[in-house]
N, C-alpha and C positions, 0 to 999 in steps of 0.2 A: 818580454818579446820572444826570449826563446819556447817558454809555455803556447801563447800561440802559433808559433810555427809548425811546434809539433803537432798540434790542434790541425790548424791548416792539411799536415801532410796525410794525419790518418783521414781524413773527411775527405782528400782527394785520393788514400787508395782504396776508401769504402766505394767513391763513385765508378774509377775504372772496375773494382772488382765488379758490381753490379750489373754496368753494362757489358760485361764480358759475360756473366752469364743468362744476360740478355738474351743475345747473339749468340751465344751455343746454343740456347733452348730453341731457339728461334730456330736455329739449323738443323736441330735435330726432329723441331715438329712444323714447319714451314707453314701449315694453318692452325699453328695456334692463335687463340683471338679471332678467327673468323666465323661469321654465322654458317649454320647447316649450307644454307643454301651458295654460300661461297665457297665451302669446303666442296663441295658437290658437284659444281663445276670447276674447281681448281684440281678436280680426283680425271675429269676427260681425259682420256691420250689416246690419243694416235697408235696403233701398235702390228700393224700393215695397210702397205701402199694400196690394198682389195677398194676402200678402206674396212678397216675392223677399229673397233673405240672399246676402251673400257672404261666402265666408269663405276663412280661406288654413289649410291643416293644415301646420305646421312641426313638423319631427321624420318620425321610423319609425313608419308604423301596422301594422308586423308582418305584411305580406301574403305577404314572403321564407318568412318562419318557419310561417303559415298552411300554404301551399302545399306544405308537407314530409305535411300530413296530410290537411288537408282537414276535410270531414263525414262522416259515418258513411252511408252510403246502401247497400242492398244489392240493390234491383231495377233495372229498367229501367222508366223511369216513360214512359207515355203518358197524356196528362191531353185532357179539351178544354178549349179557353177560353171563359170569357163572349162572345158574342156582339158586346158592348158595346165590348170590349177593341179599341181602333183606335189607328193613331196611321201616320204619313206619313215615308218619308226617300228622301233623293234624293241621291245624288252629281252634279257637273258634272268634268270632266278638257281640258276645251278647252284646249289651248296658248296659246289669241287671249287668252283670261282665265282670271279665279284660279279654281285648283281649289278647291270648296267642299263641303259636306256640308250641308241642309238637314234640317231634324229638327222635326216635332210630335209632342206627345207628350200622346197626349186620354185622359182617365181621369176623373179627378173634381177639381173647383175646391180642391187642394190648397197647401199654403206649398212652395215651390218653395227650393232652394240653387244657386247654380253656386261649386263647388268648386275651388281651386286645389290640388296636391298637388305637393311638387318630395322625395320620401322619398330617401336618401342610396345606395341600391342600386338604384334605378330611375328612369325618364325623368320629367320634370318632365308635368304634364296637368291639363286642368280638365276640368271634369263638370259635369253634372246631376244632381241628387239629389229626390227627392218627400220631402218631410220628414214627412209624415201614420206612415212608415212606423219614424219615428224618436221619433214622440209630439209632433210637433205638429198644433195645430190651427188653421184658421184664421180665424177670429174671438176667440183667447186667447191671451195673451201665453206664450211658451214657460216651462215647468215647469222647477224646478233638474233633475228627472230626462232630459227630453229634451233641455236645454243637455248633460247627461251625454253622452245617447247622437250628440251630436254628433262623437265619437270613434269611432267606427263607421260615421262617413259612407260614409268612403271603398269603405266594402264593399256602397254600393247607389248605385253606379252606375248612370245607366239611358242614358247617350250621354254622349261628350266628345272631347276630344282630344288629343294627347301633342303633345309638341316637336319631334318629326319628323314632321309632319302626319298620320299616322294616325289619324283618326279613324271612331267606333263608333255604328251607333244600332243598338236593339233595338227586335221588331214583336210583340205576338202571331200566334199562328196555331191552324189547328185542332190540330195533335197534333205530337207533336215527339219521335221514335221514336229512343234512342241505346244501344247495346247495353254494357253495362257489363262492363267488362275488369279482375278482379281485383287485374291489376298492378298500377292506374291509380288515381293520386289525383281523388278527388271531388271537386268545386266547384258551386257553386248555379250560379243561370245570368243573374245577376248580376253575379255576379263573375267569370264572363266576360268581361265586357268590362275591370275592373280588369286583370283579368290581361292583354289584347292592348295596352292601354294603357302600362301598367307596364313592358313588355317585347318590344313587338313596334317595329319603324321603319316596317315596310312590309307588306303585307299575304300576301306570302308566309312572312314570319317570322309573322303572325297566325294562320297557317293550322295552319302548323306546331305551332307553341303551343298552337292548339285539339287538337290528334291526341293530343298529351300528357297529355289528364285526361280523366274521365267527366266531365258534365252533368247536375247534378241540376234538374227543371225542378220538383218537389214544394211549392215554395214559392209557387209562382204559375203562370202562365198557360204553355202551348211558347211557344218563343219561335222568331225566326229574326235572321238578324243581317246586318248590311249595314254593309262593311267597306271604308273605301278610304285611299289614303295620300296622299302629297307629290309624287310622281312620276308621278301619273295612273292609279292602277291600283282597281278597285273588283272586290268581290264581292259575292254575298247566300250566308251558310254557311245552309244547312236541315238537319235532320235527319230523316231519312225509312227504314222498313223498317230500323232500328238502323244506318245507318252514314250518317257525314256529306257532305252532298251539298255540292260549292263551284259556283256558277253567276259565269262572271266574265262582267263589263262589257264588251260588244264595241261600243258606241257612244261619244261622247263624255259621257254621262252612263247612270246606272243609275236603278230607282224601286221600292224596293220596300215595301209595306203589309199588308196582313192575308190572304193567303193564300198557299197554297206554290205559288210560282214553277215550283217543278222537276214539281210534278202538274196545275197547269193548264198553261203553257207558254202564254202570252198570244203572240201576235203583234202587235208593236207596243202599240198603246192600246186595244184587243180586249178585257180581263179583265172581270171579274165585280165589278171595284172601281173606282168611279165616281172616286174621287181618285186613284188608280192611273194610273188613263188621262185623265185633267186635269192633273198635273204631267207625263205622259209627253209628251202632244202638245204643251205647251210648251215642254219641251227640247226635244222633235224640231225644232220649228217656228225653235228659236233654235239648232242643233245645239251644244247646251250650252255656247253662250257667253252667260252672262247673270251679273250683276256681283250682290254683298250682296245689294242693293238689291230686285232679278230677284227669287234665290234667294226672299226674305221676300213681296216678294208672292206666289208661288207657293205657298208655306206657309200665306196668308191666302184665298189663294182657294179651299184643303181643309180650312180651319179647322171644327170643327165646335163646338154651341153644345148647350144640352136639359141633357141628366143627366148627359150622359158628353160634354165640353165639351173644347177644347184647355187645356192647363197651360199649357204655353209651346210658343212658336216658335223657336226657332233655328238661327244659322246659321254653323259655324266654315267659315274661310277655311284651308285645308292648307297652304298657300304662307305666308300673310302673318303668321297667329297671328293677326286680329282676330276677334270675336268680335259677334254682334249675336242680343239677345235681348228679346223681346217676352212678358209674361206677363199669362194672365187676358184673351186677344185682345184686347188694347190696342197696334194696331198703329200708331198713332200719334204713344207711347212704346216706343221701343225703344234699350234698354240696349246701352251699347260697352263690351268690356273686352277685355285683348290676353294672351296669352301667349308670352312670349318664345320664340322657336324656337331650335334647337340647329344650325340652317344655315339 
């Protein structure tokens, strides 16, 4: 009798130990045990009333397997944009200070995401996302159906940045002319930038990468793209008369906004766009050395307000991986978040 009691007593404090470290593991990894796709939405929060979300996508969102086809497009599309369509980016490359990419992005008072993505066949990168375009809205708590289309983030992208500081922002423009090559798989012009993202380190593999697929712009506005990396190198890609025009950065910083670079051909702070040449003559003035900090005022001093208002401000660091975001021009509150870099 007394042999098994003692029996009894270790087999009930192997069961308490056990489920004791149950419940610590559990508390210290809250999705342990859940699939990609539950960790993924159990990563959403809330993190300002604008709204702003962050979220983290664990797992494959299939952009490999995308990319073998694409969309179905059969013309060469030249569209005009809204008038209204503005928004502000600027690279810095100064050696005295960190290389950065400053980004507004003015459309309408939309719930905003910055996206974390690390998918197992491509470079780890966060983003920007407009969630209006995924069924949110905002003054309504999100629908089970746009928590859904939260799995589609990652394919509306609209600026971000990889782990080898290459980072992306996108501008309207008036027309945006690309001649479409049969061979060539189709992509929106969105996913544009997943793609340089995903798969480029520096902005000569970005290039490259772009020569590899048509552009479909049918979905929205032409767009033009302003591209720079970790090593100091910037572009603005345009598309113009069907082939892709690259204008690279020959100063310590670049600026570009709402109209084609390569058909007006500004001289210095000269153009036709008043923020254009207010960010330019302030990097001229600082010969783009100016820190976050810089960057974000400069962002607030082209901030624009009315109907067609700035979303957010941001500012990735290409060197360091910090991250500083300001939404709904509350430049008062401004959001830190860091991405790990791969050097």
């Amino acid at each position: 009798m007394r042999r098994r009691w003692i029996f009894n007593l270790i087999f009930l404090l192997i069961l308490v130990l056990a489920f004791s470290a149950l419940l610590w593991g559990s508390s210290r990894n809250p999705t342990a045990g859940l699939t990609d796709e539950q960790r993924t939405l159990a990563s959403f929060k809330k993190v300002d009333d604008f709204p702003l979300y962050v979220m983290t996508y664990y797992g494959d969102y299939g952009f490999a397997d995308y990319l073998k086809e694409g969309i179905a497009s059969l013309e060469s599309t030249t569209l005009l944009a809204d008038q209204h369509w503005a928004c502000t980016t600027f690279s810095t490359s100064n050696p005295a200070s960190d290389y950065l990419l400053g980004r507004n992005f003015d459309w309408h008072d939309h719930p905003a995401l910055l996206l974390f993505t690390d998918p197992p066949d491509a470079y780890a990168s966060v983003t920007m996302v407009d969630l209006y375009y995924l069924g949110f809205l905002k003054d309504q708590p999100p629908s089970d159906l746009a928590l859904q289309n939260l799995f589609n983030a990652p394919y509306w992208t609209f600026d971000g940045m990889n782990e080898y500081g290459l980072a992306v922002g996108m501008m309207a423009v008036s027309e945006a002319d690309l001649d479409r090559d049969p061979r060539k798989v189709t992509i929106s012009s969105l996913e544009v930038v997943r793609l340089m993202l995903d798969y480029a380190k520096d902005v000569d593999e970005a290039i490259s990468l772009l020569k590899q697929y048509n552009i479909d712009f049918g979905g929205g506005p032409p767009l033009h793209y302003l591209i720079a990396d970790g090593a100091g190198n910037s572009a603005v890609i345009e598309f113009i008369g069907g082939e892709m025009i690259v204008l690279e950065g020959e100063d310590p910083w670049q600026v570009s906004t709402n109209f084609l670079i390569s058909i007006e051909k500004p001289q210095g702070s000269d153009s036709s766009c008043w923020r254009y040449n207010q960010a330019y003559r302030t990097l001229q003035s600082a010969g783009g050395d100016i820190s976050q900090q810089d960057a974000m005022a400069i962002l607030e001093g082209v901030a624009q307000s009315g109907s067609y208002p700035t979303i957010w401000s941001i500012v990735y660091n290409r060197f360091g991986g910090e991250i500083q975001l300001v939404v709904g021009r509350q430049y008062d509150k401004a959001h830190r978040f860091k991405l790990n870099m791969a050097n």
